[in-house]
N, C-alpha and C positions, 0 to 999 in steps of 0.2 A: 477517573482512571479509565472507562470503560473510552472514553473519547481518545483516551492518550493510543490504546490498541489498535482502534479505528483507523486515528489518522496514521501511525506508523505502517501499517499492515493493508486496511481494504480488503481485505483477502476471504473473506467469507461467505460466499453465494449459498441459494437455497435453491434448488429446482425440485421438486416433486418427480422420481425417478424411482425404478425398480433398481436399476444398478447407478452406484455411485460415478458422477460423471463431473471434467471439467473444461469438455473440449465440445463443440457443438458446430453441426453445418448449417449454414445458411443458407437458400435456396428459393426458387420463384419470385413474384413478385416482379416477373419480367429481366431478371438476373439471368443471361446467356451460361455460366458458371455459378456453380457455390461457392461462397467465401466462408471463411472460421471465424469462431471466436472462442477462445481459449482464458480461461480464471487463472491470473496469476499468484503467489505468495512471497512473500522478503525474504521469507526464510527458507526458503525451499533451494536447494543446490540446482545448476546447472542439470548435472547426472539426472536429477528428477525427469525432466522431459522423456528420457528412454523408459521408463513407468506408466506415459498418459498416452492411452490406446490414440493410436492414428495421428498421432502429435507431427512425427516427419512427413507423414501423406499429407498434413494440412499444410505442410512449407511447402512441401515439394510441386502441389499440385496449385497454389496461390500465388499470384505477379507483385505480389508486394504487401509488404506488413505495416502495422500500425499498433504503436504503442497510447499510453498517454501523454510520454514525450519523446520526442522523434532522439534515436540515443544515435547518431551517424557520429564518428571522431571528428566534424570539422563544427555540429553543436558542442559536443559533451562540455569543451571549456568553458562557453557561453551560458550553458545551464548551469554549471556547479558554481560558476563565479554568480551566478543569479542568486543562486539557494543558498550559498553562504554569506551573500551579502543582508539575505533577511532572518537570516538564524541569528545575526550579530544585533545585539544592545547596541545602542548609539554611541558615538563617538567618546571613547575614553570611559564610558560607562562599565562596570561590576556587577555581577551577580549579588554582592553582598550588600549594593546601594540600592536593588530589588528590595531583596526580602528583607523582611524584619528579622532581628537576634534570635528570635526562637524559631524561625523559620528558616534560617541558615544553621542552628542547631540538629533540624530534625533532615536538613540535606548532609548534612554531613556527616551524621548516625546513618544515612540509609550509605553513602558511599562508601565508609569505611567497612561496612558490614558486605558489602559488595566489590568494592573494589580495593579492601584494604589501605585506602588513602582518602582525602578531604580536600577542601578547598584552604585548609590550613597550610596546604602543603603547596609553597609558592610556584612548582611545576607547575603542580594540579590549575592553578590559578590563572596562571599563563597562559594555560592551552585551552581551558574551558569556564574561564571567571565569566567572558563576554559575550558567552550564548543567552539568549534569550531562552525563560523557562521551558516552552514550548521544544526547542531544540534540545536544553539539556532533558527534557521527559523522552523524548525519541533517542537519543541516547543512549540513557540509560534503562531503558528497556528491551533496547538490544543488549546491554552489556548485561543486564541479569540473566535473560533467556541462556548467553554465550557462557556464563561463567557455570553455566548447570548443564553446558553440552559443548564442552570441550573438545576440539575438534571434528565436530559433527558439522558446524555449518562454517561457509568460506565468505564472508562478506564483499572479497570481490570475485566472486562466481555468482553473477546476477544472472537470475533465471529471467529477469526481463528483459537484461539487454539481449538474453540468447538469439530471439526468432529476430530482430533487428541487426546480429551480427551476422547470419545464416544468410538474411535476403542480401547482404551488403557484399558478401562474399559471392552469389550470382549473380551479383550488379543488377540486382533489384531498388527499386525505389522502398524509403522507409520513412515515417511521417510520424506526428506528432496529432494525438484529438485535439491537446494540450499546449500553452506557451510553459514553457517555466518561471516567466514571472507571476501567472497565474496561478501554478501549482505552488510556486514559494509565500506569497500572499495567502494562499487558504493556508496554509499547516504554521505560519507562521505572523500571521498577520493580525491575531484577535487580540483586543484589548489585553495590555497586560496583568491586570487582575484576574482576568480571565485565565492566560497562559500561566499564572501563581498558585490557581487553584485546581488549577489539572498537574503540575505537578508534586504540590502538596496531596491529591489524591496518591499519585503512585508510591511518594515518600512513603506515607503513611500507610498502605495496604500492599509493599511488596510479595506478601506471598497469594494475596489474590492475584495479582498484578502477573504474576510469575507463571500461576496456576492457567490463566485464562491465555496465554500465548500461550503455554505448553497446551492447549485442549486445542487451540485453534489450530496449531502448526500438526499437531497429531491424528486431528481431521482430514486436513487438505491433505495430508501425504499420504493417507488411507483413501482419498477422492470418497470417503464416505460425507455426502451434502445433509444426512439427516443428524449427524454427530455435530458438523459446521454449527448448524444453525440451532442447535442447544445448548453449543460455547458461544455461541452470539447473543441468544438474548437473557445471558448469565446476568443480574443485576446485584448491585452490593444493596441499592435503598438507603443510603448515606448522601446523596447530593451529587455523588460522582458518576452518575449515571449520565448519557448525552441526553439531550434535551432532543424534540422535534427538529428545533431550529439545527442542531446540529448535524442532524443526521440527512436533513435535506441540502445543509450548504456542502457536507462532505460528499454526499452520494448523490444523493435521488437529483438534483438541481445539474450535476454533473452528466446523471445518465442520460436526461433529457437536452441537453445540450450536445451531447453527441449523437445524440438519437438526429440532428438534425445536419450534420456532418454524414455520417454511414453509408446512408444511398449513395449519395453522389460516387463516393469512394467504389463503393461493389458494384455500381453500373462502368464504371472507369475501368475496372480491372480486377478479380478477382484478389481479395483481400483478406490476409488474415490479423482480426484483432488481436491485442494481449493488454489484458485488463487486470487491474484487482478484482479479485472471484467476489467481493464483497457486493461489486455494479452489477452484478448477474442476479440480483434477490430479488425476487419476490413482484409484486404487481406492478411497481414502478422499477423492478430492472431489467434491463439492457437486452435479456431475451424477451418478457413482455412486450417490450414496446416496441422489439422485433417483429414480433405475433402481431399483437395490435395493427403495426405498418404495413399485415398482410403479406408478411414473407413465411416459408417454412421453418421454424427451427429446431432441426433433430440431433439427443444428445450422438458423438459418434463412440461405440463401441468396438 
């Protein structure tokens, strides 16, 4: 379960800080300008950025942004037809040819308790019999968080696409660290026994499940990093915990692979990143290895 949060979210960085912070300058290193880099969240509304101190001086004062996938309107069709072409079971394939009877039993007790319907219910079947488990666990983790914060969050008011629509509107360049066939292959591409048992995690321990994005989402929006990172390393100790390997294929493998993109970008033009706050953690994140590359990096208040 704790993987299923991860891969939806990312969103939880830890910096050692007096005041809670999710936006930081970038600096020296031979850099003629500073560039940003700012920790995103899924849940977090647009509205949020008028909350995170110097958030518009880092657009305003930056030649161009960079997400983990470049969101311009003439990708966006290209990515989603990407993403949902690996969220989808193979050809003509069913959720219910997945999982076993008792394991289509215990999804459809978690749905009904959640979303009042099942995959008994031939709509229901229609529209999401052919997701892979990994896609229905993303989900329906959004759909728990939402049905406990009913009109609090907008799912298309993406606080990611925001700083990529902002540069687009100054007829700024905006870019991608990321392909989307790469990001659709990680969140959707693990063996399916694998994506079986992460979402029979969340089936089975919805109110952890529930619990642990309400801590994370009530963290990032307080920008308190020492609260983040005490709903980060929350474990159940039942198996559904990520493993090493996981946490390196989702995060740390990723931050190091950007870590070798970045320069080039911030010698080219002042740039501001927007990342899941999750890549900003700790000894192998994304501001470490900023430090480490011998640049400044100061949170901004």
């Amino acid at each position: 379960m704790k993987k299923i949060i991860l891969t939806l979210m990312l969103c939880c960085g830890f910096v050692i800080a007096a005041q809670a912070q999710v936006l930081y300058r970038i600096s020296g290193n031979g850099l003629t300008k500073p560039s940003y880099i700012i920790g995103s969240h899924h849940l977090a509304n647009v509205a949020f950025v008028n909350q995170i101190p110097g958030a518009k001086m880092a657009l305003d004062s930056t030649e161009q942004v960079y997400g983990e996938l470049k969101m311009d309107p003439n990708s966006m069709q290209a990515t989603q037809q990407e993403i949902m072409k690996n969220m989808m079971l193979g050809e003509g394939q069913k959720i219910n040819q997945v999982l076993s009877a008792d394991q289509m039993k215990r999804v459809n007790a978690f749905m009904m308790k959640t979303m009042q319907t099942d995959f008994n219910n031939p709509a229901v079947m229609q529209q999401m019999g052919s997701m892979k488990p990994a896609a229905l666990s993303t989900n329906f983790t959004v759909l728990l968080y939402l049905t406990h914060h009913m009109g609090e969050f907008d799912p298309t008011s993406s606080f990611d696409q925001y700083f990529q629509k902002q540069a687009l509107n100054n007829n700024e360049p905006v870019g991608g660290l990321e392909t989307a066939e790469f990001q659709a292959k990680l969140l959707y591409g693990d063996p399916i026994s694998k994506q079986i048992k992460g979402l029979m995690c969340l089936v089975d321990n919805p109110d952890q499940s529930l619990q642990l994005t309400e801590d994370l989402t009530k963290a990032y929006m307080a920008q308190d990093t020492a609260a983040i990172w005490k709903a980060y390393e929350t474990k159940l100790n039942n198996g559904c915990d990520p493993t090493q390997e996981d946490l390196d294929k989702l995060i740390f493998n990723r931050n190091a692979d950007w870590m070798g993109k970045m320069p080039q970008l911030m010698q080219e033009r002042p740039t501001l990143f927007c990342v899941g706050c999750l890549h900003l953690l700790g000894d192998k994140g994304v501001l470490a290895l900023l430090r480490k590359a011998g640049y400044t990096v100061e949170a901004v208040k």
